[in-house]
N, C-alpha and C positions, 0 to 999 in steps of 0.2 A: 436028135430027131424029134425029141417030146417039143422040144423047143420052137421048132417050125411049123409042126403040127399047130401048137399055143396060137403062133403070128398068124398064121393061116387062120386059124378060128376068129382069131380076134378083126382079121381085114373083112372074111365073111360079114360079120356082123354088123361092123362098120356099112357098108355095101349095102347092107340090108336097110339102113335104121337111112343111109341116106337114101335110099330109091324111095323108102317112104314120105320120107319129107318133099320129095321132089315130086309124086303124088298127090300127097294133098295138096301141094301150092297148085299143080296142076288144073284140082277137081276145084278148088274154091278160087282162082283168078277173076271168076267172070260172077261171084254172089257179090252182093250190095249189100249194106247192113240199112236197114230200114227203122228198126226203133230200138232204143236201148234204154236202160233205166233212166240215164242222163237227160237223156230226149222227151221221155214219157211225165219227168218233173219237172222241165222249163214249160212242157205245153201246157202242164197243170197251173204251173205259175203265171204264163201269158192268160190262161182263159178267165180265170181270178181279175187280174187285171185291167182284162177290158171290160168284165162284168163290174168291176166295181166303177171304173168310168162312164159305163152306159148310165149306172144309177146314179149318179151325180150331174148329169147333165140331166134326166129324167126328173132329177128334184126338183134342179135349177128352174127348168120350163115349167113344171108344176107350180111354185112357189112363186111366179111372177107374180100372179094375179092375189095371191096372200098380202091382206096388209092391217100390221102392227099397229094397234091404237095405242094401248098401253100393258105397261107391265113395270116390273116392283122399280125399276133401276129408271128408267123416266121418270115414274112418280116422287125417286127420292130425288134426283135431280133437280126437279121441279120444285119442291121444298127446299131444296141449297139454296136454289137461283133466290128465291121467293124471302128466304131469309137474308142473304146477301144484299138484297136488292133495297129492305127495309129500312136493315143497317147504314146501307150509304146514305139514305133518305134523311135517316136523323141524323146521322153527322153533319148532312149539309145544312139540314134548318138550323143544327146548334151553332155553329158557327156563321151562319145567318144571324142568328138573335142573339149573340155576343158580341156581335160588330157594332154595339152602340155603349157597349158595358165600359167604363172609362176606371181602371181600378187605378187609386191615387196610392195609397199607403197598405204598405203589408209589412208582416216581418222581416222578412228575407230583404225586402228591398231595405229596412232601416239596418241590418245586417250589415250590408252592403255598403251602405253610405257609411257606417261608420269604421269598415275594413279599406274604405277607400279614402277616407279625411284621415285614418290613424298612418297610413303607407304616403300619401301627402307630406304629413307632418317628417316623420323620419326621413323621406329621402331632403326634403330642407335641414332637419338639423344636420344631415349629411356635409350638404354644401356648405353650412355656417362653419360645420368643425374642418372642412379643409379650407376655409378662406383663414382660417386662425393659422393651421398648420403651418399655415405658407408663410405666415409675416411672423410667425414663432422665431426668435434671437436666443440661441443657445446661452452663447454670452452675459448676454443682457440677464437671462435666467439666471446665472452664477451667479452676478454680484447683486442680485434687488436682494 
C-alpha cells in the first residue's frame, strides 16, 4: 500500500508541475518581447554608424571649398621633377656636342685590330696545313 500511496504522490505532482507550465504558456502567449540585450547593442552599433557616416559626408561638403597649394610631398616632387628634368637636359646637349667629335685611334681599338689580324693569321695557317694534309703521301714519306 506504501507503494501506491508513493505513485499517487508522485502522479499528484506530476499534475501539479504540468498545470503550471500550462499556466504560464497561458499567461505569457499574448506578451512580445520588445528589447533585449542583443537588440539594445546592434542599436548601439547602427547609431555609431550612421553617426559616423553623417560626419564623413559633413567633411566631404565642407572640404570642397578647401584648396591645397602646397605641402612637403609636392614640394619634394617638384625637386625630383626639377632634377630629372636637368639631367635629361645635359645628356641631350652632351651628345649634342659629341656628334662632331671624330675619335681615330685608341687603345682598345689597337687591341682589337691586333686580336683581329692575329685570329686572321691562324685561321689561314689553318687552311695552308689542311691543303698539305690532303696531298700528304704516306708512302712517299716512307721511302724520302
Amino acid at each position: 500500500m506504501a507503494e501506491l500511496m508513493f505513485g499517487l504522490g508522485q502522479t499528484k505532482k506530476k499534475k501539479e508541475t504540468e498545470a503550471k507550465v500550462r499556466n504560464t504558456k497561458a499567461n505569457l502567449k499574448d506578451v512580445t518581447i520588445t528589447e533585449t540585450v542583443e537588440s539594445n547593442v546592434r542599436s548601439d552599433q547602427h547609431g555609431r554608424e550612421k553617426n559616423e557616416k553623417a560626419m564623413r559626408t559633413h567633411t566631404k561638403v565642407h572640404l570642397r571649398d578647401v584648396n591645397i597649394t602646397e605641402t612637403v610631398e609636392t614640394n619634394s616632387r617638384a625637386e625630383h621633377h626639377g632634377r630629372n628634368k636637368d639631367e635629361k637636359n645635359i645628356r641631350a646637349e652632351t651628345k649634342t656636342n659629341l656628334r662632331d667629335v671624330n675619335i681615330t685611334d685608341t687603345v682598345e681599338g689597337d687591341v682589337r685590330n691586333q686580336q683581329h689580324s692575329r685570329d686572321k693569321q691562324w685561321i689561314e695557317t689553318g687552311k695552308q696545313q689542311k691543303k698539305s694534309n690532303t696531298s700528304f703521301d704516306m708512302a712517299r714519306a716512307l721511302f724520302n
